[in-house]
C-alpha positions in Angstrom: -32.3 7.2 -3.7 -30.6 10.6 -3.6 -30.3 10.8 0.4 -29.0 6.9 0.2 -26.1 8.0 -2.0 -25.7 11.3 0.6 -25.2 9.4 3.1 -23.2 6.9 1.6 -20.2 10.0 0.4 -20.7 10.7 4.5 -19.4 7.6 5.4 -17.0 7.0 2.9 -15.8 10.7 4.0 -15.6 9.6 7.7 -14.4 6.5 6.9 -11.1 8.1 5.0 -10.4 10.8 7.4 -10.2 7.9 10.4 -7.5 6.5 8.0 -5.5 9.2 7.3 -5.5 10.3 11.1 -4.6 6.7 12.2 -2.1 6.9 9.1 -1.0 10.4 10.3 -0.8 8.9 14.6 1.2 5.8 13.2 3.7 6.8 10.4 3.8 11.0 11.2 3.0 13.7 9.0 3.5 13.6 5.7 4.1 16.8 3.0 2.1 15.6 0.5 -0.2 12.3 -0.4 -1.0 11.0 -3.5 -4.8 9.9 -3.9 -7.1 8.8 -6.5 -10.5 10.7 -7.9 -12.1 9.2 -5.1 -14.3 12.5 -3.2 -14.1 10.8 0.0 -10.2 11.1 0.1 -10.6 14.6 -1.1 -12.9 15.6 1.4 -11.4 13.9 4.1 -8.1 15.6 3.6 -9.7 19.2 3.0 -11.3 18.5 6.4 -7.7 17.8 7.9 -6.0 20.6 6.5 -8.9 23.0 7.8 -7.6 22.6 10.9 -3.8 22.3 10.4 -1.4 25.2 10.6 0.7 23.9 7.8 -1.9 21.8 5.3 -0.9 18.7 3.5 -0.4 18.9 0.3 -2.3 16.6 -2.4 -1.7 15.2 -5.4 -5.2 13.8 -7.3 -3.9 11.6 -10.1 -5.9 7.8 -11.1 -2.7 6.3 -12.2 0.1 7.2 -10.0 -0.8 4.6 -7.2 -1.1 2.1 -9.8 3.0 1.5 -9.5 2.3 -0.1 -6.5 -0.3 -1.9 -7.4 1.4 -3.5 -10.6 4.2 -4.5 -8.6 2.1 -7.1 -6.3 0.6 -8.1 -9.3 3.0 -10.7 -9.2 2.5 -11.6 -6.0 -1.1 -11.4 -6.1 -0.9 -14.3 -9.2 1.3 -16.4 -6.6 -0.8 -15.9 -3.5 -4.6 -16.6 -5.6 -3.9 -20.7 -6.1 -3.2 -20.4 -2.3 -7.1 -20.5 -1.3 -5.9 -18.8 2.0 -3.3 -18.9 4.5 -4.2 -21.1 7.9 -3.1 -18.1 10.3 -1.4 -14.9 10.3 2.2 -16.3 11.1 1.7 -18.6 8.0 0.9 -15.4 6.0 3.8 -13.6 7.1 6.2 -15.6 6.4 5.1 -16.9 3.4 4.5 -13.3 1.8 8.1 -12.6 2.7 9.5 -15.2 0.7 7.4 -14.4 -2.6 8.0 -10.5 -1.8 12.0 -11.4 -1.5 12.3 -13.7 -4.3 10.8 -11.3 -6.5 12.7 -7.9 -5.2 15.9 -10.3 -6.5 14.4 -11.1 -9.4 13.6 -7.5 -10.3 17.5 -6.6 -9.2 16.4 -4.7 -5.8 18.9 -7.1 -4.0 22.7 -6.6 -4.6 24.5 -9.8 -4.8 27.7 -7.3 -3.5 29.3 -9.2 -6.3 29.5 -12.6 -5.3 27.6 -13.8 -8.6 25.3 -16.0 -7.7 22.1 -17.1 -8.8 18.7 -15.8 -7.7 17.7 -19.3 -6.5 21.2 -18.9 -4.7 21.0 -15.6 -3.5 17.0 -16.5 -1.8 18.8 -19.2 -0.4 21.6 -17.6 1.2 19.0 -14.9 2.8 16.9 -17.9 4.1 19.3 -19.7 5.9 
């Protein structure tokens, strides 16, 4: 059972450091990242940083990705009654409208002082 679990952390550790080198290719390199407990992420960035001139630093803290994740809350409780989306297109576009409707609802938008509504403000973006 031991070697199961040993083998396991390897993948999980390969796993993570094919996402934060994909992550790294895509978005560039960042000066620090925020991850969880998870030894997988830890080890994966130690490996990085091993060979790296100037490492990456890391943050290991449970709750500060969990902003994130309690902001699509909401949209996770709109999206569940869904049962699915029939392609990717439909996904797309239908997340952006639940995404926008709530960023004005939480005040992200500025109405630039026209005063309108945030049923009338969603509609004026989606026309």
């Amino acid at each position: 059972m031991n070697h199961l679990n040993s083998v396991q952390r390897g993948l999980d550790k390969a796993a993570a450091r094919r996402y934060f080198e994909k992550s790294i290719e895509q978005n560039g390199e960042p000066e620090t990242v925020t991850i969880d407990k998870s030894s997988a992420n830890l080890a994966a960035l130690d490996g990085l940083n091993a060979e790296r001139e100037t490492p990456i630093k890391m943050r290991q803290n449970k709750y500060l990705n969990n902003v994130v994740e309690q902001d699509h809350r909401a949209i996770k409780r709109r999206t569940r009654p869904m049962l699915g989306f029939e392609n990717f297109r439909c996904a797309r576009i239908l997340l952006s409208g639940i995404e926008l409707m709530h960023m004005i609802t939480k005040g992200q938008m500025q109405d630039r002082g026209i005063g309108c509504t945030h049923a009338q403000q969603f509609y004026l973006l989606a026309a």
